[in-house]
N, C-alpha and C positions, 0 to 999 in steps of 0.2 A: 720346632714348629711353634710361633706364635703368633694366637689368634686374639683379637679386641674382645675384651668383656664386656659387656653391659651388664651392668650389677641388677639394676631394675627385674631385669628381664628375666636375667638368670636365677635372683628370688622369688619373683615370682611362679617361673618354672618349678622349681624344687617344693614350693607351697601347692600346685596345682596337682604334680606327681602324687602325693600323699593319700587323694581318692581317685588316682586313674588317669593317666593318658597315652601318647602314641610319640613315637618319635618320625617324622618323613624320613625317610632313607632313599626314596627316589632315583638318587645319583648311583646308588651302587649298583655292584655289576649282576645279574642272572645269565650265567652261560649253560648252555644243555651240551648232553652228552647224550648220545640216541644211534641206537643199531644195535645188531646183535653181539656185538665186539664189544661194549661198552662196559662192562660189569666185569669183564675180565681185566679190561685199561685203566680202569680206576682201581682196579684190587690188586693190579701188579705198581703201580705209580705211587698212590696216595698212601696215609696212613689209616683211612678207616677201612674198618674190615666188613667190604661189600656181603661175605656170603651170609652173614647172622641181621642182615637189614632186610626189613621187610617194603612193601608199598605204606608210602607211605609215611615213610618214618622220614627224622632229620638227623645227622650226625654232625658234630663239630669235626674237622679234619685238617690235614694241611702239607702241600707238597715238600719235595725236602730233596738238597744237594746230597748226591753220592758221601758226603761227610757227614750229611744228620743236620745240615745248616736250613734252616727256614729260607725256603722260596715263597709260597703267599699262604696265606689262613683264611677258612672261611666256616661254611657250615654247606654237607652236601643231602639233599634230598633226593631219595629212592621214589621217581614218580613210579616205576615198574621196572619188569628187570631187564628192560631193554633204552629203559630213559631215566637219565640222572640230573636234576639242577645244581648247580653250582654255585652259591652266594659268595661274596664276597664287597670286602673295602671298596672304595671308588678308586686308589690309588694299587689296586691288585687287577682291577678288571684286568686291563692290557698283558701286564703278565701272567694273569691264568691262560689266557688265548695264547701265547706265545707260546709259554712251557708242554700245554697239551700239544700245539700244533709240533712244536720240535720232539717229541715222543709218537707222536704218531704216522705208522708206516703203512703195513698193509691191512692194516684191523679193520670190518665192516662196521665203522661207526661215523657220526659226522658231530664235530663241532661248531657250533653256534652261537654268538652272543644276541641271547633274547632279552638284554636289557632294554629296547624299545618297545616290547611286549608285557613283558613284568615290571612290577612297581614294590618294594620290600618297604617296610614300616616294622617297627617294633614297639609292643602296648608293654606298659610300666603298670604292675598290681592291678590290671584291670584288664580284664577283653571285653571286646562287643556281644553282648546276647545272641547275636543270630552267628557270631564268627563259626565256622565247620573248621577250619586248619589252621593252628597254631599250636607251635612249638615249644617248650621251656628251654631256654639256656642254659647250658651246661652249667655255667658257672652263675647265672644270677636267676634265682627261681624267679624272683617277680618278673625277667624279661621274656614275654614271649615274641618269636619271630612268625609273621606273615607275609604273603606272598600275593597281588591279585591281578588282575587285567590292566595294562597303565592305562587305559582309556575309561575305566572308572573310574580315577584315580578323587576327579572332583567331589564325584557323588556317594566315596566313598569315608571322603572326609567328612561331605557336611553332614551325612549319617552319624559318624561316629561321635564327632562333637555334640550334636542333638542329642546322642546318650550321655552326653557329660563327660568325655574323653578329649582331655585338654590337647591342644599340640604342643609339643614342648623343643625348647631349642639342644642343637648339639652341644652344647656346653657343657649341657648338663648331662647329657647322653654320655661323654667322656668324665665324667664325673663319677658317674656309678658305674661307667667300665676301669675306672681306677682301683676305685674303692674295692671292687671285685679283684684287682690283679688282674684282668686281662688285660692284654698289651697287645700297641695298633703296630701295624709294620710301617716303620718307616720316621718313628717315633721314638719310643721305648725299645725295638727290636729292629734289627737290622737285617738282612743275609748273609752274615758272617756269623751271627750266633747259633749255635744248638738248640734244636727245640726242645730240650729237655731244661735249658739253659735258660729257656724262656719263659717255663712256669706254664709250658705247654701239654702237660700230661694228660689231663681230660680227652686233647685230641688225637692221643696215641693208643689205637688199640695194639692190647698185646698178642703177640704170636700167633701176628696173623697170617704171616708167612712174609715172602720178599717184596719188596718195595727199595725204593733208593734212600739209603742212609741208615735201613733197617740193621745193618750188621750193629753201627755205634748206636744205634741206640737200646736195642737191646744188653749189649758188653754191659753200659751204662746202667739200667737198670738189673742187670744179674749180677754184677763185679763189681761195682763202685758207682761215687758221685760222681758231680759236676764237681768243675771247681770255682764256680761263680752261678750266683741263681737272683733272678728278679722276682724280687720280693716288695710287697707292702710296704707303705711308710706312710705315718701320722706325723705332719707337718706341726710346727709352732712358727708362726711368721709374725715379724714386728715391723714388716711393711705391707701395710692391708692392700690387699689390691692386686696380689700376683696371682696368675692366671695360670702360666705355664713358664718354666723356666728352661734354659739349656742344660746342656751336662754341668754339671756341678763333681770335684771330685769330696769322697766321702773319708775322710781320714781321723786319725790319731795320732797325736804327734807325728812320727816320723814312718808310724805304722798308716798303708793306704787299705782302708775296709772297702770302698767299691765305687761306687757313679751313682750318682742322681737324674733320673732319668728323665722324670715329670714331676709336677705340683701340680695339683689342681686345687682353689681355695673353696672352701664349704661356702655353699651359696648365700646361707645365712651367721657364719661366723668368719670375717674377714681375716680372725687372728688364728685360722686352723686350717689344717688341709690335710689333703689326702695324696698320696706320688706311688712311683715306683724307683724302684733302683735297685742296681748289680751289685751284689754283694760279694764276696769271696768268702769261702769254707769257712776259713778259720773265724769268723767274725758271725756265722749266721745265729747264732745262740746270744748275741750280745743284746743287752736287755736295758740298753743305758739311752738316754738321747746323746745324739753327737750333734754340736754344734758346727756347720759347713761353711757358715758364712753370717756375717752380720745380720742378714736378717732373717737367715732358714735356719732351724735347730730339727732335728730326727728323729723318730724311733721305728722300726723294722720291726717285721712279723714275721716268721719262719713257721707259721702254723696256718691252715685255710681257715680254720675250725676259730682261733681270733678274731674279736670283732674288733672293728675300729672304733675307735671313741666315737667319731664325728657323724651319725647315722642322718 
């Protein structure tokens, strides 16, 4: 995936984030799940575990191939126990409607895509004074997720901005979902990967019971590792300017450590950045930069609890 940077804009961004703003999310998908069937179809399919959810609440979650492989990732909300929304990527909408409609038989429930009805945004270290529902990010406290009517959508921005709540572009939005280690499908992760593979643990509740692909993931987490995991990396670039790159393989001499997944460069230092990439076991401890290419050089984090240099 590569997108045009505007450097202007993307500093500016990253300046404006520092006291508050919002990201438009607009395009992505809200699909409902609604009937009496509903709470049961999501608690035998998904990884979250619908019965410990209240009204209410949000959880990170995510469908998964009879082999533990990631089909789409989102965040699901308990409106009640008979209606669930479904957030998700813009590049997941279609496939969450797909994958539920191919699962579901005689269940009293109906699926829906209400992305012409909903409008998703997400506020960076700041919410609105009068906001009532938002969520925190699993993995990045300062993200929180909101949800509102798309036909306020205008008057909900120039409110927000009127508090001082910048809009900020997706660049940067992928910037600090980097820097976090979450990883977008179709990017960083494929559906050939493991969600465990993915660095996708937060969206795996445990024993919750069956679901598709629950047997390997479980083995995984009671028996052993992965034998490759996406992990953090702090970039040194000596060509300013890179945005996002392709696979890159990640070696030592003769010995291959993993792939390069993404770069993203810090808005305000063009000589650093922030990626992810697939590591393999024997390498995840390694604590050296590796140089991949003329102008990338590496180092890998095997720890959440590490921060990156480049804040």
């Amino acid at each position: 995936m590569q997108d045009s940077l505007n450097t202007n804009d993307y500093q500016r961004d990253y300046e404006l984030a520092q006291s508050g703003g919002y990201f438009n999310l607009s395009d992505w998908g809200v699909i409902g799940i609604e009937g009496p069937d509903s709470k049961d179809f999501l608690q035998r399919l998904s990884t979250v575990n619908l019965k410990t959810m209240e009204d209410g609440q949000l959880a990170p979650g995510a469908f998964l191939t009879g082999r533990g492989t990631v089909v789409v990732i989102g965040n699901l909300l308990r409106v009640h126990s008979e209606r669930y929304l479904w957030m998700t990527a813009p590049n997941q909408r279609q496939l969450s409607l797909e994958h539920f409609e191919k699962f579901h038989f005689q269940e009293q429930l109906v699926v829906k895509d209400c992305s012409e009805n909903y409008a998703l945004v997400a506020f960076w270290n700041k919410k609105p004074l009068d906001l009532q529902n938002a969520w925190v990010d699993a993995w990045r406290p300062s993200l929180y997720w909101h949800f509102f009517d798309r036909h306020q959508q205008i008057e909900k921005f120039q409110n927000w901005e009127a508090q001082g709540l910048a809009r900020l572009g997706m660049q940067l939005f992928h910037f600090f979902r980097v820097q976090a280690g979450v990883p977008w499908l179709g990017w960083e992760i494929s559906e050939s990967d493991l969600v465990l593979e993915a660095g996708l643990d937060k969206a795996v509740a445990r024993n919750k019971g069956c679901y598709p692909g629950q047997e390997v993931v479980e083995r995984i987490f009671t028996y052993g590792q992965v034998n490759k995991k996406l992990l953090r990396v702090s970039a040194e670039l000596t060509t300013t300017g890179v945005s996002q790159v392709p696979d890159l393989e990640i070696s030592r001499g003769a010995e291959k450590m993993g792939q390069l997944k993404s770069i993203l460069v810090h808005p305000q230092k063009p000589a650093q950045g922030v990626g992810l990439a697939y590591i393999k076991k024997n390498f995840w401890e390694h604590d050296e930069a590796v140089q991949i290419s003329p102008s990338v050089r590496v180092r890998w984090y095997n720890s959440s609890s590490e921060v990156l240099t480049h804040d």
